[in-house]
N, C-alpha and C positions, 0 to 999 in steps of 0.2 A: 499464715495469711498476711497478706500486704499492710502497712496501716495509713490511712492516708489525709492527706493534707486536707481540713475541712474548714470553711468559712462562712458564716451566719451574717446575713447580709437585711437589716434589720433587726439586731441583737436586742436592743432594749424595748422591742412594743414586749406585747402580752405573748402573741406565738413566737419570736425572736426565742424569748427567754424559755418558753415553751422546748422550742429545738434544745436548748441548751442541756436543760432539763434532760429530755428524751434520749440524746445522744449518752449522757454520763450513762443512766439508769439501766440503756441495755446493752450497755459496755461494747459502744459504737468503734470498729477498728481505727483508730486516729493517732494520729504521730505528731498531731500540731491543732489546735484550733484557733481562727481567728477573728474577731468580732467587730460586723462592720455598719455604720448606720449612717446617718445626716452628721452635718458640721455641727450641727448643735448639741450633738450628742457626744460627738469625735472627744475621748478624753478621761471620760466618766470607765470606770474599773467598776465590771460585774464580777459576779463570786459563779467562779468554773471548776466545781469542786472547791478543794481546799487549796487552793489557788484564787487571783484574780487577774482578770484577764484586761487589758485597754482598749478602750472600744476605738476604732477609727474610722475616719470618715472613708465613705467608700467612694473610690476614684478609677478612674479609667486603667488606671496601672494597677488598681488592687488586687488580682488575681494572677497575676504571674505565683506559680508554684503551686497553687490550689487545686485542688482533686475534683471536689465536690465542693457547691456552692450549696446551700441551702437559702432559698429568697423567700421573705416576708415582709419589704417594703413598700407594697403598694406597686399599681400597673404601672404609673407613669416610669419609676424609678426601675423597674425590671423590665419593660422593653426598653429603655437606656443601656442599664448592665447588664442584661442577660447576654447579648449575643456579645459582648464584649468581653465575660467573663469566659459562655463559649471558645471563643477564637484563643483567649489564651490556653486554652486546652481544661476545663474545668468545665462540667457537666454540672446545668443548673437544676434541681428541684424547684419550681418556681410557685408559691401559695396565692399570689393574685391571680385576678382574670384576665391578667394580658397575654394569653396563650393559649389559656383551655380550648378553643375552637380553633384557634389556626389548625389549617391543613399540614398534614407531613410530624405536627408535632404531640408526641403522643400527651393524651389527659388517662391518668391512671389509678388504678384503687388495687393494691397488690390481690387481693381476697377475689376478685374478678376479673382484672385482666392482664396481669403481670405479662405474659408474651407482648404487647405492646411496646413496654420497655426498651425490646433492642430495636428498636425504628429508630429511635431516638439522633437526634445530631447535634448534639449536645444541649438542646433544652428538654427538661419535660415537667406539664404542668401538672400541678396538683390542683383535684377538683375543689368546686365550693364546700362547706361543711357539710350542710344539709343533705345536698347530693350523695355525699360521701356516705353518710349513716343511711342511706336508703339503697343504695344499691347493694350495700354490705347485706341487708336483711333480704334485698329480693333477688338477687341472684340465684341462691341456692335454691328455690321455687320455681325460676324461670329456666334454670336448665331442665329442669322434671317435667315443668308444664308452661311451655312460653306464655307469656304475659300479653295480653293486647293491650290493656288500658291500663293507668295510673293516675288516681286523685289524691293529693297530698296538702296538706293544713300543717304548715310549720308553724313551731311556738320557741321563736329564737331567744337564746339570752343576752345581755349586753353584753357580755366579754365578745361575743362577736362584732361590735361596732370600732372595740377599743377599749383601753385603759380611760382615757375620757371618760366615758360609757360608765363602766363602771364606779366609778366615784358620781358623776353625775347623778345615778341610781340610789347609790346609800345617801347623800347628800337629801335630795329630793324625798326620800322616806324621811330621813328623819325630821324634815321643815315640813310635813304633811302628820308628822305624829303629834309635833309639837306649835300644831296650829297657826303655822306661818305658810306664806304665801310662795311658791316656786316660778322662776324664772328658766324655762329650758335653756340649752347653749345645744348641744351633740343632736339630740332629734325634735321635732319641728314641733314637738307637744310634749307635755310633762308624762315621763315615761313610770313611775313612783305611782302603785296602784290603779295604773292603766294599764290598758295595751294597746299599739299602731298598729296598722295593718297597711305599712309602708314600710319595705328595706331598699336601700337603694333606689334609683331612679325612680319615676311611672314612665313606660314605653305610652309609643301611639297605639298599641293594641289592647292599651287598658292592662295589660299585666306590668307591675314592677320589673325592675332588670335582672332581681332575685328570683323572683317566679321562671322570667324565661330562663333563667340560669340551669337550672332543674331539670327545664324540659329537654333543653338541646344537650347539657349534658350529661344526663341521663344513655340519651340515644347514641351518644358516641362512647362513653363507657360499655355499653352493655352490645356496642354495635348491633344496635336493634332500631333501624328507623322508623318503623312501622309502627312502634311501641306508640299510643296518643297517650303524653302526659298531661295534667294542669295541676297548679300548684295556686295555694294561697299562705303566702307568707307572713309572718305575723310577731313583730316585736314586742316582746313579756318581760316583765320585771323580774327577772331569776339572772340573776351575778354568771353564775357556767350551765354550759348544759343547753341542747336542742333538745327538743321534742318533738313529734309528730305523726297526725293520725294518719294513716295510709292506707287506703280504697285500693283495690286490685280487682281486672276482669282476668281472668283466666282464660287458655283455650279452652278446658275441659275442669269439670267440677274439682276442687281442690281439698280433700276432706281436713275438716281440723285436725285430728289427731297427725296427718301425713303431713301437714305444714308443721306442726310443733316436732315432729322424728326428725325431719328433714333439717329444721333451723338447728334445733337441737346439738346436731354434727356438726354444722358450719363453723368453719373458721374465722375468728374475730366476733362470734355470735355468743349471749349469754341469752337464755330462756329465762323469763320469771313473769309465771304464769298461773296465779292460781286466785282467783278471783274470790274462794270461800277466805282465804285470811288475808284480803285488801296486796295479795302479791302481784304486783305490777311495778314496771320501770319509772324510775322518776329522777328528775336532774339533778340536785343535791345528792343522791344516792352515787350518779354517775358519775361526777366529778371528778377530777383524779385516774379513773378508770380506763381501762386501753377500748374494755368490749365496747359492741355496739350491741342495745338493752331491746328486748323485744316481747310485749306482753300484750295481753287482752284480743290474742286471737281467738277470732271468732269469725261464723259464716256472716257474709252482707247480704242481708236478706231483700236489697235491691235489686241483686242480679244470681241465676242460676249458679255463676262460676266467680263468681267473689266472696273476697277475702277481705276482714277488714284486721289490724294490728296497731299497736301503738312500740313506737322505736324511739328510742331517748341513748344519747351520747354526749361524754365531752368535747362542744367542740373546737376545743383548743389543744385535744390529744388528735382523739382518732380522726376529729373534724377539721386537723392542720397539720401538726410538728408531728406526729406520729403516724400518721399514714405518709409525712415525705419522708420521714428517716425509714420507714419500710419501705421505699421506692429505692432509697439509695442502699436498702440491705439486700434485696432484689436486685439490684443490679449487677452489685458486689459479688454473690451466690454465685450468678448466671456467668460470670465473667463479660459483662457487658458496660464497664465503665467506657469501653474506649468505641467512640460511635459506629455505627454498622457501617461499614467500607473504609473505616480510619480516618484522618481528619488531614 
């Protein structure tokens, strides 16, 4: 097998280092890696393996001889490089939302829709976290028994906001344990034994830009536009780890035992379901974890043909750096590094 040229493009946030992570652990084919971020970071030496590697600022010229791009810098900075890194012949995994919905460019979750992949013309996005650990759990139900409707209640942790985030977190507990007064900086309310119910933006439709995140890419994941989603999003004091209750209409009655068979087999799926000794998924537990966690099935006794579940993941594994380094093992597999008609 080829090994090839791979470069992390936001090496030092939380998911950068994530990738890094991911790439050693599942002994990613690589003959080079290279680490790239802001000027402010250009300089600073991460531990890549038993090596360290220099991190360097990423420039218009950075991807000459690069295979595979892995991005974690935020939109603005990826619709900058991506198609730059593109044109030098380097096929990007892109983790912000500056892509997910463009047309022509594929958004993917290997466990669902890997054939997407070779569309690709040198970008491809990876979904939002949340997204990501829900369509891992309802796919395998929606090919048995298409799905009409979805209502889902995310309970996000800070490591999705950022490294920030997370120190903001312990900080703020501990000036809340020790009877002192908190100043927020990262979200707009003290985040230390509360919870927001604001990620991202608010639209003019009264949903957050996380909410409709969900909804639209949901429907291009699962190429199901008909699917009607709604989502309520919800930032929680837990360091890693999503969670999330999820409401499901089925076409036709969906019995428990045949949802739990079914998830059961799925790939990237862990069942833990047994409600007589408190067994259900929870985000501490998931941390570190590749699966996506799926518990407290049970019929929704609002509707004939629903289902309700609770689905918890890390989403700094399978909710970022580990469903892109599956996209680009996926690619690799298929022999589809090199974009469909050549470049």
């Amino acid at each position: 097998m080829k090994d090839y040229h791979v470069a992390v493009v936001g090496a030092t946030g939380l998911v950068g280092q994530e990738f890094i992570k991911t790439l050693l652990q599942r002994n990613f084919p690589m003959s080079s890696i290279r680490l790239m971020a802001s000027d402010r970071s250009a300089g600073r030496k991460l531990p890549v393996g038993h090596h360290e590697v220099e991190v360097e600022e990423t420039t218009s010229e950075s991807f000459e001889g690069v295979d595979i791009a892995l991005f974690s810098a935020g939109a603005d900075q990826s619709r900058h490089f991506s198609p730059i890194a593109a044109k030098a012949g380097a096929v990007v995994v892109d983790n912000s939302s500056a892509w997910r919905m463009e047309k022509g460019i594929p958004l993917v979750v290997p466990e669902v829709n890997p054939e997407d992949i070779r569309m690709h013309k040198g970008i491809i996005a990876n979904p939002n976290c949340s997204t990501i650990q829900m369509v891992v759990a309802l796919w395998p139900l929606h090919r048995v028994n298409p799905i009409r409707r979805i209502v889902v209640d995310t309970y996000q942790s800070v490591a999705g906001t950022g490294a920030a985030a997370v120190e903001e977190l312990r900080t703020q507990a501990r000036q809340v344990l020790d009877g002192q007064p908190t100043v927020p900086h990262v979200y707009p309310h003290q985040i230390a034994f509360n919870i927001l119910p604001e990620i991202d933006v608010f639209l003019d439709n009264g949903y957050s830009k996380e909410e409709w995140k969900m909804v639209e890419e949901t429907r291009k994941i699962m190429h199901a536009d008909n699917i009607a989603v709604s989502a309520t999003c919800v930032r929680v004091p837990v360091l890693v780890g999503h969670s999330e209750a999820v409401h499901v209409e089925f076409t036709h009655p969906m019995p428990v035992d045949e949802a739990q068979r079914i998830l059961s087999r799925a790939p990237g799926v862990r069942v833990l379901d047994d409600t007589s000794i408190s067994l259900y998924p929870q985000p501490w537990a998931a941390a570190g974890s590749d699966e996506v966690f799926i518990g407290r099935i049970r019929k929704d006794n609002s509707h004939p043909n629903g289902l309700a579940m609770w689905v918890v993941a890390d989403n700094l594994r399978k909710g970022a750096a580990l469903n892109a380094v599956q996209i680009a093992e996926e690619m690799i597999k298929r022999d589809w590094v090199k974009p469909e008609g050549g470049q």
